[in-house]
C-alpha positions in Angstrom: -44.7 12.3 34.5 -43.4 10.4 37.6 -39.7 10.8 38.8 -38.6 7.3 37.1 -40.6 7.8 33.8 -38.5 11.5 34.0 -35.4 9.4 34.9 -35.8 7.1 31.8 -36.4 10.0 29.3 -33.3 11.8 30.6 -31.0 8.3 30.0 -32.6 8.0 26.7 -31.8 11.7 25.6 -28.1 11.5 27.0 -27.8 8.1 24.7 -28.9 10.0 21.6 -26.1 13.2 22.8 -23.7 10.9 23.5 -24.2 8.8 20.0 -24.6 12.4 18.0 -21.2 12.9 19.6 -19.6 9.8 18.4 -20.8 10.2 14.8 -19.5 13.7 14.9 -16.2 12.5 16.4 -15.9 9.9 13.5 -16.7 12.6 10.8 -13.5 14.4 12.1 -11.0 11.5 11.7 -12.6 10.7 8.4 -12.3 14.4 7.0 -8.0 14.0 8.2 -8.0 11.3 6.1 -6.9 11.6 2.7 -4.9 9.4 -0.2 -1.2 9.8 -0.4 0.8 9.7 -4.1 4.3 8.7 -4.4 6.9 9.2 -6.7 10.3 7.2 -6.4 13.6 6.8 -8.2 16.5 4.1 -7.4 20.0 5.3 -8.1 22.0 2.9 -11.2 19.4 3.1 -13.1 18.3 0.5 -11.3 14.0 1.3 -11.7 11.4 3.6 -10.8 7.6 3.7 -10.1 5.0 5.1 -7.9 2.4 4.0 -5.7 -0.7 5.6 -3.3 -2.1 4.5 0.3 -4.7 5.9 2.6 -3.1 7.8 5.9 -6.4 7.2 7.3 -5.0 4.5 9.9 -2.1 6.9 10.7 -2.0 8.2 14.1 1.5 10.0 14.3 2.9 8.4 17.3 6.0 6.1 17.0 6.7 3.2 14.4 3.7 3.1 12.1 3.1 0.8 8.9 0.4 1.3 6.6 -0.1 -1.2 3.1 0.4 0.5 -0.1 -2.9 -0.3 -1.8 -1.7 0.8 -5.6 1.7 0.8 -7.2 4.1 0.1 -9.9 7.9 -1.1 -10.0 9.9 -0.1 -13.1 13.3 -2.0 -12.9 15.6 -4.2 -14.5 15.3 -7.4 -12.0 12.8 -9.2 -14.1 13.3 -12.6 -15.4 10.6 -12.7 -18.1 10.6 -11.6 -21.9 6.9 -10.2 -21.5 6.9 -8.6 -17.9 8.4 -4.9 -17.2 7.5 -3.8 -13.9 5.9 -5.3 -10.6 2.8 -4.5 -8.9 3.6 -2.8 -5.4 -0.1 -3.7 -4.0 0.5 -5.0 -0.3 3.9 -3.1 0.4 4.4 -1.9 3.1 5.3 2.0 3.7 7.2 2.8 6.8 6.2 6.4 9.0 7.7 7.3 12.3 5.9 10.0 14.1 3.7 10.9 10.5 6.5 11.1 8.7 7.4 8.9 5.7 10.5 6.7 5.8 10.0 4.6 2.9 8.8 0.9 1.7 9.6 -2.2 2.8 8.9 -4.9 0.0 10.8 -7.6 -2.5 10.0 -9.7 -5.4 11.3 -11.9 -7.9 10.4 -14.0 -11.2 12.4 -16.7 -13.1 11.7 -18.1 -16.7 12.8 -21.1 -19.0 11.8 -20.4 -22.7 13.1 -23.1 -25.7 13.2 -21.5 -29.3 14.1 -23.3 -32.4 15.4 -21.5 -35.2 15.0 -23.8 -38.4 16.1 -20.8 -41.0 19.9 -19.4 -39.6 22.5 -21.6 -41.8 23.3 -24.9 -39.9 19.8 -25.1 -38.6 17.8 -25.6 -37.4 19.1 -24.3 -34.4 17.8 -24.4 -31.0 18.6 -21.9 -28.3 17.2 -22.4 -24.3 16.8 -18.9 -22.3 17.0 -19.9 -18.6 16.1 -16.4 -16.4 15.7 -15.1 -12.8 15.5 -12.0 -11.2 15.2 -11.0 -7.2 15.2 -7.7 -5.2 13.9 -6.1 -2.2 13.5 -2.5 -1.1 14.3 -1.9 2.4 14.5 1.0 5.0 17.0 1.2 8.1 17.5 3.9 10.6 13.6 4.6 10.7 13.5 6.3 13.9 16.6 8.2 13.3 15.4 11.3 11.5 19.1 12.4 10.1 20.5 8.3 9.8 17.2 6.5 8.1 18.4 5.2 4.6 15.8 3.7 2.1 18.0 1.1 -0.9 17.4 -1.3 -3.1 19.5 -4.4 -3.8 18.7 -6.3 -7.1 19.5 -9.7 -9.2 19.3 -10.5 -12.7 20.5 -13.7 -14.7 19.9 -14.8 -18.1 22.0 -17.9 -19.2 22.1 -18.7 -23.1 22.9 -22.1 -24.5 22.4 -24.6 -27.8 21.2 -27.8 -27.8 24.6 -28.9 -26.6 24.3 -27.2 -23.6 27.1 -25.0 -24.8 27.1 -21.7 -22.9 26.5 -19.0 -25.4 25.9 -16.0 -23.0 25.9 -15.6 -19.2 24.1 -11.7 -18.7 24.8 -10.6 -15.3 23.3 -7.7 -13.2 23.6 -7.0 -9.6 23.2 -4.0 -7.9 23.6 -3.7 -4.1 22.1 -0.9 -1.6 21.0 1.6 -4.1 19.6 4.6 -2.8 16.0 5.2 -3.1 14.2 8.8 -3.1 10.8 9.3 -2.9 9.1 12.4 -3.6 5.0 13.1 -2.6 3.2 14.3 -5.8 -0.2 14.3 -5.0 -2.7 14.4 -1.6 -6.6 13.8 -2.4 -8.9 13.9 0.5 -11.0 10.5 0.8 -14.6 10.7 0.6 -16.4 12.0 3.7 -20.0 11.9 5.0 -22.3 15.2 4.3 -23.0 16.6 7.7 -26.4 15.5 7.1 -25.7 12.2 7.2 -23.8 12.1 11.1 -27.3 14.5 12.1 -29.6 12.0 9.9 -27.8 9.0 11.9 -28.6 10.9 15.1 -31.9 11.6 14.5 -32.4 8.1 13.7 -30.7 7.0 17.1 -32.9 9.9 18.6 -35.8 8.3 17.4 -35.7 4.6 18.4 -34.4 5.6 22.0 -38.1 7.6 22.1 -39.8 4.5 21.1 -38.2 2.2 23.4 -39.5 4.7 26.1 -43.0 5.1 24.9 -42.9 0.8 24.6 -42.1 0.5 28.3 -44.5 3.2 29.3 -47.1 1.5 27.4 -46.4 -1.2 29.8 
């Protein structure tokens, strides 16, 4: 074997070290990775709920968001008759050097519903529901391990008249900076690759680098 066919093999056998190393590198930062489960309670009685994200993204340095990719929000700030909670997919959860500050995230509703009531004496009678609801969860201080402060601030209105458009009842809720505590209940590792699989991979990178050497010595 000539000193440039040895040169070639020895470029083609670093490649397949150097890719062997990568796979094993990413096999690492996978196994780190793991699914998160949260628990939280705002003060009032305002609501409650939970919701999961991966840390996989997470690095641990600085001001770090990651988007909540299950969750549910308990709490009274809902306009409509048939709907209880909202769904916390695509919140965003706050970390500041790996640590967990809380969620950035808001939502709202509103609903007009028209019901006649033909049997109540002096009917029929007709009775208009007119509903909305806001709120948003926020997180100050995040970088201030003793000072960051996670509340919620909430809106509800349901407004109650006859046909007349005589006001029969005007319910009313606000609630303004509640406190929010959140409590991790669960941590599942994600789903790695077998060590097989990152030598498998290598092998396979192995391989074609020894074929595209045999091609050009064919040549």
């Amino acid at each position: 074997m000539s000193q440039k066919q040895r040169q070639k093999l020895g470029s083609a056998i670093a490649s397949t070290i150097l890719s062997f190393a990568a796979v094993s590198v990413a096999g690492v930062d996978q196994a780190q990775a793991a699914v998160l489960t949260y628990n939280f309670e705002v003060e009032e009685g305002a609501g409650s709920g939970f919701f999961k994200l991966s840390n996989s993204s997470l690095t641990g340095i600085g001001s770090e968001q990651i988007t909540v990719g299950e969750g549910r929000f308990n709490t009274f700030a809902t306009a409509s008759a048939s709907k209880n909670y909202y769904d916390l997919a695509g919140a965003i959860a706050l970390f500041f050097q790996g640590d967990f500050r809380g969620l950035q995230t808001g939502g709202g509703d509103t609903e007009i519903r028209e019901i006649d009531l033909p049997d109540v004496p002096g009917g029929p009678f007709y009775v208009k529901y007119d509903s909305r609801a806001f709120w948003s969860m926020a997180t100050n201080g995040v970088s201030s391990p003793d000072r960051w402060t996670s509340y919620f601030s909430g809106y509800r209105e349901t407004l109650i008249s006859n046909r007349e458009g005589h006001l029969a009842i005007d319910g009313r809720r606000i609630i303004n900076d509640a406190k929010v505590s959140y409590t991790l209940v669960d941590t599942a590792a994600e789903p790695v690759p077998e060590p097989i699989t990152a030598a498998g991979t290598a092998l396979a990178l192995a391989g074609l680098s020894w074929l595209k050497h045999k091609k050009k010595m064919a040549v």
